[in-house]
C-alpha positions in Angstrom: 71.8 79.2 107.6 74.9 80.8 105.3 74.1 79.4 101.2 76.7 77.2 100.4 78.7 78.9 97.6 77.8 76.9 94.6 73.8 78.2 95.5 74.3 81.3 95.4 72.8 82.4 91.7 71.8 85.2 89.8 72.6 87.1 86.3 75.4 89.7 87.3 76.1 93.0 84.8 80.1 93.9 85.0 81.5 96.9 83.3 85.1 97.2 82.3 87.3 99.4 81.3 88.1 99.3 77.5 92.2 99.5 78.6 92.2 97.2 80.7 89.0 95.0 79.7 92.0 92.0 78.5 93.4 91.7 81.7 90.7 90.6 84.7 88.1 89.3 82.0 89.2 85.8 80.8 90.4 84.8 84.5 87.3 86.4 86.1 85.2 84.2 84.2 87.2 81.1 84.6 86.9 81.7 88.9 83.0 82.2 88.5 82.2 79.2 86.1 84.4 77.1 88.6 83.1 77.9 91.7 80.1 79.8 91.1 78.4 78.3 88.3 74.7 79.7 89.2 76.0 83.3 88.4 75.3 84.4 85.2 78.2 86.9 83.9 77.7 90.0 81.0 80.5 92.0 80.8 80.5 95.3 78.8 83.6 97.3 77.8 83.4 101.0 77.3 85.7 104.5 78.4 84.7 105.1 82.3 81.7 108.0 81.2 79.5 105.6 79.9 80.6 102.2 82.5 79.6 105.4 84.9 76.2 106.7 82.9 75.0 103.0 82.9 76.1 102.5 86.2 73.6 105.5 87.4 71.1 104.6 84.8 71.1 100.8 86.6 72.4 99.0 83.5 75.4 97.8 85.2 75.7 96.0 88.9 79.2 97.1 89.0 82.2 98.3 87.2 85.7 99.5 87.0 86.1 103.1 86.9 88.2 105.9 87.1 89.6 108.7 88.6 86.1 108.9 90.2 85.6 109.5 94.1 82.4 108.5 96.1 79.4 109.9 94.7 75.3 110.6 96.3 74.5 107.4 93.6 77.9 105.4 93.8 80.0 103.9 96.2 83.9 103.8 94.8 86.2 101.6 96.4 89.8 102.3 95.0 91.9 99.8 93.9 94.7 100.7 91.6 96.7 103.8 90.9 99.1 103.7 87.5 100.9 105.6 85.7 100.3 106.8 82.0 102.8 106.5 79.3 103.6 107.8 76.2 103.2 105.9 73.3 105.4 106.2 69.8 106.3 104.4 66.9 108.8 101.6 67.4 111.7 103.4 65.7 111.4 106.0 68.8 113.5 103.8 71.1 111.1 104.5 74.3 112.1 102.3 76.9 110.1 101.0 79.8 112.9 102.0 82.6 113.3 105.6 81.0 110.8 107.8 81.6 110.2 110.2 78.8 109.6 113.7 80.1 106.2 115.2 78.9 107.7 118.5 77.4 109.6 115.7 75.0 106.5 114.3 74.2 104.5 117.4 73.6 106.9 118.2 71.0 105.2 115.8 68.7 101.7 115.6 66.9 99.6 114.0 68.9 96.4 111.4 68.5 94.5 112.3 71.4 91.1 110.7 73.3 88.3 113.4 72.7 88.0 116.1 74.4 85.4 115.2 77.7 87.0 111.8 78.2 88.3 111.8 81.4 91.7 110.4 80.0 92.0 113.5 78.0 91.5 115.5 80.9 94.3 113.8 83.0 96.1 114.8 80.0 95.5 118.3 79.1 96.1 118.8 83.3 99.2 117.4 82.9 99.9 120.0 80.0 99.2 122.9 81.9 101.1 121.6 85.0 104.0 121.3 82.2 103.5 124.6 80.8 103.7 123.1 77.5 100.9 123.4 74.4 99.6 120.3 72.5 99.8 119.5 68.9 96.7 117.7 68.6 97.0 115.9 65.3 93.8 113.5 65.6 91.7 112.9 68.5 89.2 109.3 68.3 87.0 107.9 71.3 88.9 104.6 70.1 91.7 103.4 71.7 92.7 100.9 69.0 92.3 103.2 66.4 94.8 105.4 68.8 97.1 102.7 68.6 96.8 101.9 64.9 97.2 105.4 63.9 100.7 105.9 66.2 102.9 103.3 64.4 101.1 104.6 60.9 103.2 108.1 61.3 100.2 110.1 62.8 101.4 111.3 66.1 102.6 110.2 69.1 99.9 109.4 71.8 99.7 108.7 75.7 97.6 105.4 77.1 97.7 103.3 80.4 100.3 100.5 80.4 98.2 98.3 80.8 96.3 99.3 77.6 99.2 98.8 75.5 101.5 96.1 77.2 101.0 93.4 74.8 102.0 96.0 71.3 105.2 97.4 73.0 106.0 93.1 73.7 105.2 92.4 70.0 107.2 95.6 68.8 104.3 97.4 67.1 105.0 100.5 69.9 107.3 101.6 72.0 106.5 102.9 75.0 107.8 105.0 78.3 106.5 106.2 81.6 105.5 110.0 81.7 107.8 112.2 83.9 107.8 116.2 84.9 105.0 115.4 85.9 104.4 111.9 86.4 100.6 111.4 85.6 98.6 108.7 87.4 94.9 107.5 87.3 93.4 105.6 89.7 91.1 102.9 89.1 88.4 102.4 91.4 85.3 99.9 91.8 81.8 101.5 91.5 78.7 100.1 93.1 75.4 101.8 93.7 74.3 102.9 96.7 70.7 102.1 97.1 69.6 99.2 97.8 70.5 96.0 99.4 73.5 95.0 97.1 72.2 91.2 96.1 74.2 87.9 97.0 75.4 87.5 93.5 76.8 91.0 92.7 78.8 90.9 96.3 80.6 87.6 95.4 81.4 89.1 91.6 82.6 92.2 93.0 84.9 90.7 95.7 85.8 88.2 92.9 87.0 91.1 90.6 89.0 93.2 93.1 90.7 89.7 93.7 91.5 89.2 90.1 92.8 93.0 89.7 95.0 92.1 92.9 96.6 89.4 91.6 97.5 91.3 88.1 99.1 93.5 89.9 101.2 91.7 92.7 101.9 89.2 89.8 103.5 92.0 87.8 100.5 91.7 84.6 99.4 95.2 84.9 102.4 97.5 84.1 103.5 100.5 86.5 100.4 99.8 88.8 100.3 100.2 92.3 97.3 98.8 94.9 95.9 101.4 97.3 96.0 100.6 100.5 
């Protein structure tokens, strides 16, 4: 006999992303304390090397990553490719439906993730693909102090949309998507592979792909696409 869904019950370990941590937290938690209030929900933010680190270490049930594929450990479903854009003061004038090519932004300072985030590398990939050489004023592991320090003078940067929607709405940044080359990262789900994946867990994880879904065909998470 199938549970009804209010029995189903257990304490349930989510990673996010810290870019995009806002967007599926506050509504996945409204969905589960509505119609699944025996799940217990902790959510932790971090960059996608340590959601992945705790992942494999068993500290997390699941967790948005990305730019990973399928791993011996981890199961990664995709679920969302978008684009990165670059990131200036407000006096800069970038405009949403302008792209700003990436030799343009190049030819500012820079405040850059560290080097070994996988941002960073999608970044420097990009600069190589551009034939162009960064002027890496700053780099932080931080992306508010990345935003903070862009409007301050310090450099331009380059972040997700969704990372940075609300300060380019309040006018604290202005923002534009990257061009020649476009540079995308895709944001999967990770899961572990061993084991039988418990009742709990498979109703948060289906709950959180639907919660991304609807960001995105409701227009929430900027220049995102769903895979297929």
């Amino acid at each position: 006999m199938e549970p009804t869904p209010r029995a189903v019950t257990g304490i349930v370990t989510v990673g996010l992303l810290e870019s995009a941590s806002d967007l599926p937290a506050e509504p996945l938690v409204s969905a589960l304390a509505r119609d699944r209030p025996g799940i217990e929900l902790r959510l932790m933010t971090a960059y996608s090397g340590h959601l992945q680190r705790w992942l494999d270490d068993g500290d997390l049930d699941l967790s948005l990553l990305y730019d990973l594929a399928s791993t011996p450990s981890l199961n990664a479903h995709p679920l969302v490719r978008e684009h990165l854009w670059a990131v200036a003061p407000p006096d800069a004038g970038l405009r949403p439906d302008r792209p700003v090519p990436f030799a343009r932004v190049a030819a500012h300072p820079l405040v850059m993730p560290t080097a070994g985030h996988a941002l960073r590398s999608l970044i420097d990939a990009a600069a190589a693909r551009a034939e162009v050489k960064l002027d890496v004023a700053v780099q932080t592991n931080s992306m508010r102090v990345q935003k903070r320090l862009v409007p301050a003078g310090h450099g331009w940067t380059i972040l997700p949309g969704v990372g940075i929607a609300e300060d380019v709405a309040g006018g604290t940044l202005s923002a534009a998507p990257l061009s020649e080359p476009d540079v995308w990262r895709s944001i999967v789900l990770g899961m572990p592979r061993t084991g039988r994946t418990p009742p709990a867990v498979e109703v948060v994880a289906r709950e959180l792909t639907r919660q991304v879904r609807t960001a995105v065909h409701e227009g929430s998470w900027p220049a995102a696409q769903l895979h297929a």
